[in-house]
C-alpha positions as CSV (number, residue, x, y, z in Angstrom):
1,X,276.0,90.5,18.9
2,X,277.5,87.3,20.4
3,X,275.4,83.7,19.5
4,X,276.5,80.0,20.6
5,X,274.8,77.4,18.7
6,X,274.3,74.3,19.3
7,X,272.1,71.1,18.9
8,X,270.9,67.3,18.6
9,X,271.2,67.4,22.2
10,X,269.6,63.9,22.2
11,X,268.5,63.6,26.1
12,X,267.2,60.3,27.2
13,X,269.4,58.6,24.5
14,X,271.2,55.1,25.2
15,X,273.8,53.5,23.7
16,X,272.7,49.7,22.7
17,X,271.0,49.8,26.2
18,X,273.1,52.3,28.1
19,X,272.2,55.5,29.7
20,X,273.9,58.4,28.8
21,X,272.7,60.9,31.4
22,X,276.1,61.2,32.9
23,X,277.6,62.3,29.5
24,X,274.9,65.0,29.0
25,X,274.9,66.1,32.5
26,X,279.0,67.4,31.8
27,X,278.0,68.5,28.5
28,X,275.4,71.1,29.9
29,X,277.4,71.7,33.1
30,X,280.5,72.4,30.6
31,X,278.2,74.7,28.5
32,X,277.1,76.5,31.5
33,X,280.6,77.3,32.5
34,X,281.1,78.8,28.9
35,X,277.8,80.7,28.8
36,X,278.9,82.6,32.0
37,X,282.9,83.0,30.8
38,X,281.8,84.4,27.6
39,X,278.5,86.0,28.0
40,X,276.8,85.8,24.6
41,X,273.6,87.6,23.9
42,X,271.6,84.5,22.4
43,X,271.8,80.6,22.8
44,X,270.5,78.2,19.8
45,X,269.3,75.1,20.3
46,X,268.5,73.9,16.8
47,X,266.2,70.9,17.6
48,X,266.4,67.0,18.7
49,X,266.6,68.3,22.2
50,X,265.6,64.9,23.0
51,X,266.1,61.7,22.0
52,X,262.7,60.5,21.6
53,X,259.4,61.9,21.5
54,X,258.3,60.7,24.8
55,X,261.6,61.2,26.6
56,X,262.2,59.8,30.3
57,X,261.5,62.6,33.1
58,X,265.1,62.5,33.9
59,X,265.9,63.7,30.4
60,X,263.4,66.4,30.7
61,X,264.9,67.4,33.9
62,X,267.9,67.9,32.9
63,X,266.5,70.4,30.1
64,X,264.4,72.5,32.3
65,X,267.5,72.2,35.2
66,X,269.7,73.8,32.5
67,X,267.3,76.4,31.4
68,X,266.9,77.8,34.7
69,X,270.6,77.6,36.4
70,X,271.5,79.8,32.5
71,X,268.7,82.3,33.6
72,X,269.9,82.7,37.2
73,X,273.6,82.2,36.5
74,X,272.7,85.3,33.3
75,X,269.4,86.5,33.3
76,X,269.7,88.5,30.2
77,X,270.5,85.6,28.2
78,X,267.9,84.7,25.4
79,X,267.5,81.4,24.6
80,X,265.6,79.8,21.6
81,X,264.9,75.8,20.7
82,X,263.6,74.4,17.9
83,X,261.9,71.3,18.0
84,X,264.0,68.6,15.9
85,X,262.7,65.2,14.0
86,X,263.6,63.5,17.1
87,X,261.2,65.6,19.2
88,X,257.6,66.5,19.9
89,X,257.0,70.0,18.8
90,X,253.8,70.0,20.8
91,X,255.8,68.7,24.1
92,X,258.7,71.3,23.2
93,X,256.1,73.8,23.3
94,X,254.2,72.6,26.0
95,X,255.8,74.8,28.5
96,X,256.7,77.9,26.7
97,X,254.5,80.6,28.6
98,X,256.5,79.4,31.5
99,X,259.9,79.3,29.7
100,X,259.4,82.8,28.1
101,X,259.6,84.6,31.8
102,X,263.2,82.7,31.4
103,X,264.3,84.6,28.1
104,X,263.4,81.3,26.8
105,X,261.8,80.9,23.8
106,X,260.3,77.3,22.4
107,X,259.2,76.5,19.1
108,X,257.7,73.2,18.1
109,X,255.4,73.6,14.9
110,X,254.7,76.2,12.6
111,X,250.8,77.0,12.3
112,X,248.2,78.8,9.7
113,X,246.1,81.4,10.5
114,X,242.6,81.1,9.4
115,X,242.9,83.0,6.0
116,X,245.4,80.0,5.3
117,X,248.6,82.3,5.6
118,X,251.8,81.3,7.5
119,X,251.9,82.7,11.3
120,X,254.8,84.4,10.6
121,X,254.5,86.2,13.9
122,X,254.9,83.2,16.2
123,X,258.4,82.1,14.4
124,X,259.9,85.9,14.2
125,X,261.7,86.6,17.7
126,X,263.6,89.8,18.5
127,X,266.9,89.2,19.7
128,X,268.0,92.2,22.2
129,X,272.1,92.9,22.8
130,X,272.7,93.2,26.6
131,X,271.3,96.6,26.6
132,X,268.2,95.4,25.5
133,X,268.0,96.8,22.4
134,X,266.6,94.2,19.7
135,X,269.7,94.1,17.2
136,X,268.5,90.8,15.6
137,X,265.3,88.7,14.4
138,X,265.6,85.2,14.5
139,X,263.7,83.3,12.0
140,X,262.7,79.5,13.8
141,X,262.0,76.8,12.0
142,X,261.9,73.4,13.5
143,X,261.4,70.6,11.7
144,X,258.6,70.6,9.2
145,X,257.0,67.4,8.8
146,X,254.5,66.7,5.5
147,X,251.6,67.4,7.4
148,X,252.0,71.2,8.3
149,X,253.6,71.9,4.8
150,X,250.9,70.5,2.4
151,X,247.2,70.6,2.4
152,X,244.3,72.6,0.2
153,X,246.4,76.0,0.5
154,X,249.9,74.9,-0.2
155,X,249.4,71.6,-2.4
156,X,250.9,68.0,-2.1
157,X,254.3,68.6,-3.4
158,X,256.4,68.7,0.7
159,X,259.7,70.2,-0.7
160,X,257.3,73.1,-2.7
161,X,255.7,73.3,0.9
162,X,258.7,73.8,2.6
163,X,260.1,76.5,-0.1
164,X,256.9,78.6,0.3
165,X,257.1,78.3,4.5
166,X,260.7,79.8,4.0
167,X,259.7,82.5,1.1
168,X,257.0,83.9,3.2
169,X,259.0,84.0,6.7
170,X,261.8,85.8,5.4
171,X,259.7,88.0,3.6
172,X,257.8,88.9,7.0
173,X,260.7,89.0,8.2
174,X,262.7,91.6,5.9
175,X,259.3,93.6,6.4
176,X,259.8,93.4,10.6
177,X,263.4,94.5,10.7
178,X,264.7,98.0,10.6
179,X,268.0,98.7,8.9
180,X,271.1,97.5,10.7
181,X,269.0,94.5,12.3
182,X,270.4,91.2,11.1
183,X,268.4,87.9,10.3
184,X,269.2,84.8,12.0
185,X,267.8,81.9,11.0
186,X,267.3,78.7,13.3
187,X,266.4,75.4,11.7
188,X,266.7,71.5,11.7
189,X,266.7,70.1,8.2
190,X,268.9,67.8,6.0
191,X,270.7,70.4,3.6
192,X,272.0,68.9,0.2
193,X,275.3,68.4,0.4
194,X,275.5,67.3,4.2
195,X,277.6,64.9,5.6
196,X,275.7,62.0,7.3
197,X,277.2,60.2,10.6
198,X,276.4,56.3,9.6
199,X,274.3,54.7,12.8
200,X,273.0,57.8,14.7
201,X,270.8,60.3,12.4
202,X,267.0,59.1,11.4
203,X,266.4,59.6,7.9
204,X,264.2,63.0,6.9
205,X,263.3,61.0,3.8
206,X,259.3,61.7,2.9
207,X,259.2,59.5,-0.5
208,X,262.0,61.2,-2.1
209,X,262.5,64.6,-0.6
210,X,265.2,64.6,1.8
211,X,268.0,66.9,1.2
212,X,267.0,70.4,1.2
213,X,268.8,73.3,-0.8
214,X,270.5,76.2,0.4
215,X,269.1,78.4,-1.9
216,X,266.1,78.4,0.7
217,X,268.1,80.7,2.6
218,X,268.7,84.1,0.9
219,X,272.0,86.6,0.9
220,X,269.5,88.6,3.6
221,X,270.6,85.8,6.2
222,X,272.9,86.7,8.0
223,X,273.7,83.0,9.7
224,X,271.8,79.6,9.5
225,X,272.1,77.8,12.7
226,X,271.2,73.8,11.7
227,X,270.6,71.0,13.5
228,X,270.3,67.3,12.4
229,X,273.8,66.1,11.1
230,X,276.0,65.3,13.6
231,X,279.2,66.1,12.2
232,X,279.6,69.8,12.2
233,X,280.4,70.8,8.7
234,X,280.0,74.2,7.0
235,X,276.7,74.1,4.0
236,X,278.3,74.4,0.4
237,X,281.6,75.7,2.3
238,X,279.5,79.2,3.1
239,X,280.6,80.2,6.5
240,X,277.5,81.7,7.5
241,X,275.3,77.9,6.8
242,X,276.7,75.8,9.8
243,X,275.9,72.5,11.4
244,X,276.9,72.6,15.0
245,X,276.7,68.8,15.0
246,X,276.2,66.7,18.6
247,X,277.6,67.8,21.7
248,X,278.6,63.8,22.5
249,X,279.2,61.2,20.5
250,X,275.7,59.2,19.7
251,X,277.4,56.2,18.2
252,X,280.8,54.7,17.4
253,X,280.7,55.9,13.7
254,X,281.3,59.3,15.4
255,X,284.5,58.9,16.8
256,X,286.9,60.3,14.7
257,X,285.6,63.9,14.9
258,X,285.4,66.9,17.6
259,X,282.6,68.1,19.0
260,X,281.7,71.7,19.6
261,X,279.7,74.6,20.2
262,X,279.6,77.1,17.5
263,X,280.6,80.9,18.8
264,X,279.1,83.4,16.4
265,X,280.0,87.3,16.1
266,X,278.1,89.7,14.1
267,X,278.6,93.2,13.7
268,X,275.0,94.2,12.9
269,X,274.0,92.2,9.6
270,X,277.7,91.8,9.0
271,X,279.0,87.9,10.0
272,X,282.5,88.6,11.8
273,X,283.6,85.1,13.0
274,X,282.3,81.4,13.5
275,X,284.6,79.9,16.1
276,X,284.7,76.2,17.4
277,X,284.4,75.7,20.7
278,X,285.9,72.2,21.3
279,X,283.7,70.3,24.2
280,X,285.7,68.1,26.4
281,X,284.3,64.3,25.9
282,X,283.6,63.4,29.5
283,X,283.2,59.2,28.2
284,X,285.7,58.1,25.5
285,X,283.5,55.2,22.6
286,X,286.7,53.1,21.8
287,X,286.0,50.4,19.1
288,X,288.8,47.4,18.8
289,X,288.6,45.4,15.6
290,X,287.4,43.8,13.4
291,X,289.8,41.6,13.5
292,X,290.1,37.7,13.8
293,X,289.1,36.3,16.8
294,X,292.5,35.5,18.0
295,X,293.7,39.1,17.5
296,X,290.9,40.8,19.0
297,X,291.4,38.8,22.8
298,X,295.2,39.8,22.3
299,X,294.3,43.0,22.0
300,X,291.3,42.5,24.9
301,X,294.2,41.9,27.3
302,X,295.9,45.0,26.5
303,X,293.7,47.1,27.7
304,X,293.9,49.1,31.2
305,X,293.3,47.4,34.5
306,X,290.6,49.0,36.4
307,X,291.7,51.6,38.8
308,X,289.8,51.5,41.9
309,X,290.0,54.9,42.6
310,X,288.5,56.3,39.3
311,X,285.4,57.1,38.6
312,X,283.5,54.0,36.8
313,X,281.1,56.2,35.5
314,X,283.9,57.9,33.0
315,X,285.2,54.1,31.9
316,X,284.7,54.2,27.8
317,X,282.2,52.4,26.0
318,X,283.8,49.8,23.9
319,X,282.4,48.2,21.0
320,X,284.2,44.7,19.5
321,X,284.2,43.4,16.1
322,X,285.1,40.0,15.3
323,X,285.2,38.2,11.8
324,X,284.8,34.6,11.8
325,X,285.3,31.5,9.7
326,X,282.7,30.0,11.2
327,X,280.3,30.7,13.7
328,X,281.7,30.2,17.5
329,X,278.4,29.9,20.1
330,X,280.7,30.8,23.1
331,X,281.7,34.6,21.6
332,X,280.3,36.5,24.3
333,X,281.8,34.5,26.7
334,X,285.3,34.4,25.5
335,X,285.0,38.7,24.4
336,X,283.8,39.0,28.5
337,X,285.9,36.6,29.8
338,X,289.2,38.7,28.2
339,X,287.8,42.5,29.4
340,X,287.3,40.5,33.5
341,X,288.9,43.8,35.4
342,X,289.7,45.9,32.2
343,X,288.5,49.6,32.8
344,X,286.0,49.6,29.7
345,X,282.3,49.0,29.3
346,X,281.3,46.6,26.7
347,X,278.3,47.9,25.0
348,X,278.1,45.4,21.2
349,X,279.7,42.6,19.9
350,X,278.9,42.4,16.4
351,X,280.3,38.8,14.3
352,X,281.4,39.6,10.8
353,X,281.9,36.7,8.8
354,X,284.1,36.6,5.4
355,X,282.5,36.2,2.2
356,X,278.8,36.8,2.8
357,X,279.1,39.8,1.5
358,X,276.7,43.2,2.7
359,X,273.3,44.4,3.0
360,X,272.1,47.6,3.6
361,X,275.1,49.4,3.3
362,X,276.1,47.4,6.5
363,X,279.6,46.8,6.4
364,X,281.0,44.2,4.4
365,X,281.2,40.7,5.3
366,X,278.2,41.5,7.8
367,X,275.8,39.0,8.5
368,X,274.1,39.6,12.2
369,X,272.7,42.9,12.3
370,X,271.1,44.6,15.0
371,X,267.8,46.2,14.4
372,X,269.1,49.8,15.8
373,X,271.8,49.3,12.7
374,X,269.1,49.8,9.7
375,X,266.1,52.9,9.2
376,X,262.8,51.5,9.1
377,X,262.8,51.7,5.5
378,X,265.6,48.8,5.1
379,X,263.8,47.0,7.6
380,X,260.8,47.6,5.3
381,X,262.5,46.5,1.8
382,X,264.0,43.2,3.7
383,X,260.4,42.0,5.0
384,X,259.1,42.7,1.2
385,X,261.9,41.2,-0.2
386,X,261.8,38.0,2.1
387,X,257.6,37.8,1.2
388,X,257.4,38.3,-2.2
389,X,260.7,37.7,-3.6
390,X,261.7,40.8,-5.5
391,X,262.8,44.1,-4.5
392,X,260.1,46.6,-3.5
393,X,258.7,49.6,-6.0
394,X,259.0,53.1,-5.6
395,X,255.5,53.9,-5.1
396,X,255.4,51.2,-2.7
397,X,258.3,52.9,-0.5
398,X,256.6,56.1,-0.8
399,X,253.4,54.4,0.4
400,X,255.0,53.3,3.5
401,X,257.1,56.5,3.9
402,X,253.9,58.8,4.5
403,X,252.5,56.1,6.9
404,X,255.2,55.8,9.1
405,X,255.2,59.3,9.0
406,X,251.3,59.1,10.3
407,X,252.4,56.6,12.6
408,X,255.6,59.5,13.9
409,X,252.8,62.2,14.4
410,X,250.1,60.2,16.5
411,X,253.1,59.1,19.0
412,X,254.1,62.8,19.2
413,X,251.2,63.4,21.4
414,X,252.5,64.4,24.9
C-alpha cells in the first residue's frame, strides 16, 4: 500500500494582511500532479485544513475544488482529514455524507455512545489497495480538545483523557483487523519532543498539558501520520512517527527548511520507506536584516528591479528588520521609499532597538511587537503584569487557559 501525507494546509491564511490563495492554489495543483504520477492508494490530511474556524468561502473552495478534480482525475483514491486546532471539526464534518461518495472521508470530533464508551466505529476506516481489497485500518484522531476527553466517565485529568481515547481505539482496532492488515494512525497533536516553528503554530497548551508522548502509539502502529508542527521532523527519530509539516511557508521563521509531502510504502503491516517529496515554493518569504538602518537601505537597493513581464503574483514577501539608536518617525517611508520598483512585496517592518532587552521570547533588543507575534497567553501575563504589578500564578494561567478554550469551542460553530 502506497500513502502521501500531508497537513496544516492552513487555507484562508494571510501573511500580516496578505492573501495567500495563490500560494495554496500551486500547492494543491502541484499535489494533484503527484497524486496522478504516482497513484497512491490513500491521501492523509492530518488536520488544520484551514486557517481559521470560520474560513473565507474562497478557502473552502479551494478544498472541495481539490477533493473532487483528485476523485475524477483517480476515483479509487481514498482520502481522509482530520480536523486540526485550527479548524472546526463540526464544519469539517459538515459535508461528509457528501464527501464519502468521493472516497472521502472527514473526521472532526470524536463522540460517546450512550453507555459512555468511545465510538470507536466512526474513527476506524478501512483502507482498500486498488483492487479494493481493505489492506489497512486507519485510526483518525483529530484534535481532541478538553471538552470531548473529560467529563463524569473519563474524569478531569485531559492528558488521562487523551490516553484512554487512544487505549480504547487501538484496542477496537486490533479487534477489527485480520492478520496482515496494518494500522495507520492519523492524528494532529503536539508530541514531546517536537520541534516548534517560532511565529506560525498556536499553542495546544490546556493548563499544563501540551506535549503528548509517543508511548500513546503502540509497536501495533504501523505509521503515525501528524499534523501541527510545521517543520517536518521524525518523533523520537522512529521512522514510522512523522510530521509532514506545512506545504508553504506560514511565516518567515520557516524559511530555512523544505517543505514536503511524505510518500509512505508498506508491505502489509511491514513500514518499507518514508520518502520526501520536496514541494516546489511557488512565493519565496525573503527577510533582510536586522541591521542598522544605514545597512538595511544599502541592501534595499540591491535588490531586483521589477520585471514587467513576470508574474507579480510570484514577487517574494519580504520582511525588514531595523535596529535603532533611537526612534526615527519616517521608517516606513524611507524602507518604501528604497524597495520604489524592486520586485518584492513588503509585508512587516519590525524596529529593534539596542539595549531594551526581550519579552516574551521576542527577539532580543525587541521593543514594538505585533499582536500576531505573541499566544494569547503572553498577551494574558503582560495585561496582569501591567494591572497588578507582579507576574501572574499558575492557577491563574490555568484559569484563563480553559476559558479561552470555552471561548475556541463556541466560535467553532459553523
Amino acid at each position: 500500500m502506497r500513502l502521501f501525507h500531508t497537513s496544516d494546509w492552513h487555507l484562508g491564511q494571510n501573511l500580516h494582511g496578505q492573501d495567500r490563495d495563490f500560494e495554496h492554489g500551486c500547492f494543491l495543483d502541484w499535489l494533484l500532479r503527484q497524486l496522478k504520477l504516482d497513484q497512491p492508494d490513500v491521501l492523509l490530511i492530518a488536520g488544520d485544513i484551514f486557517d481559521t474556524v470560520n474560513p473565507p468561502v474562497k478557502a473552502q473552495e479551494r478544498l472541495y475544488d481539490f477533493i473532487v478534480s483528485a476523485h475524477e482525475q483517480q476515483p479509487k483514491l481514498t482520502i481522509v482529514m482530520i480536523a486540526g486546532n485550527h479548524d472546526s471539526g463540526s464544519r469539517i464534518e459538515l459535508p461528509a455524507p457528501l464527501m464519502r461518495r468521493l472516497r472521502t472521508h472527514a473526521l472532526g470530533r470524536v463522540l460517546w455512545l450512550d453507555d459512555g464508551q468511545l465510538d470507536a466505529e466512526r474513527l476506524l476506516l478501512p483502507l482498500p489497495d486498488a483492487k479494493g481489497k481493505t489492506v489497512a485500518w486507519c485510526l483518525a484522531l483529530p484534535f481532541l480538545r478538553p471538552a470531548e476527553v473529560t467529563g463524569a466517565h473519563l474524569g478531569d485529568n485531559y492528558l488521562r483523557g487523551i490516553g484512554q481515547v487512544h487505549e480504547w481505539l487501538i484496542e477496537a482496532a486490533n479487534a477489527k483487523r485480520k492478520p496482515g492488515q496494518a494500522l495507520i494512525a492519523i492524528s494532529h497533536a503536539h508530541m514531546a519532543g517536537g520541534s516548534v516553528s517560532e511565529d506560525s503554530e498556536r499553542s495546544l497548551i490546556i493548563g499544563n498539558a501540551e506535549a503528548l508522548p509517543a508511548s500513546l502509539f503502540g509497536p501495533s502502529i504501523s505509521y503515525v501520520a501528524l499534523g501541527h508542527l510545521h517543520k517536518p521532523q521524525k518523533v523520537n527519530g522512529e521512522e514510522r512517527i512523522r510530521y509532514s509539516g506545512s506545504p508553504i511557508p506560514l511565516s518567515f521563521s520557516e524559511i530555512g527548511y523544505q517543505h514536503q509531502v511524505l510518500d509512505v510504502i508498506l508491505d502489509g503491516e511491514t513500514l518499507v520507506s518514508v520518502e520526501p517529496k520536496l514541494i516546489p515554493r511557488a512565493v519565496n518569504l525573503q527577510r533582510i536584516g536586522p541591521a542598522p538602518l544605514a545597512d538595511i537601505l544599502l541592501q534595499l537597493a540591491d535588490l531586483p528591479d521589477i520585471d514587467l513581464l513576470a508574474d507579480v503574483q510570484r514577487q517574494p514577501w519580504l520582511e525588514v528588520r531595523v535596529c535603532l539608536d533611537e526612534p526615527q518617525p519616517d521608517l516606513r517611508h524611507q524602507v518604501e521609499s528604497a524597495l520604489h520598483g524592486k520586485a518584492v512585496r513588503l509585508v512587516r517592518i519590525a524596529a529593534q532597538y539596542a539595549g531594551n532587552g526581550s519579552r516574551d521570547g521576542v527577539d532580543d533588543g525587541t521593543t514594538l511587537v505585533e499582536l500576531d507575534q505573541l499566544t494569547p497567553q503572553q498577551l494574558f501575563s503582560r495585561a496582569w503584569q501591567d494591572s497588578y504589578g507582579s507576574e501572574v500564578d499558575e492557577q491563574t494561567l490555568n484559569d484563563f487557559a480553559q476559558l479561552l478554550q470555552d471561548v475556541q469551542m463556541e466560535s467553532e460553530q459553523p
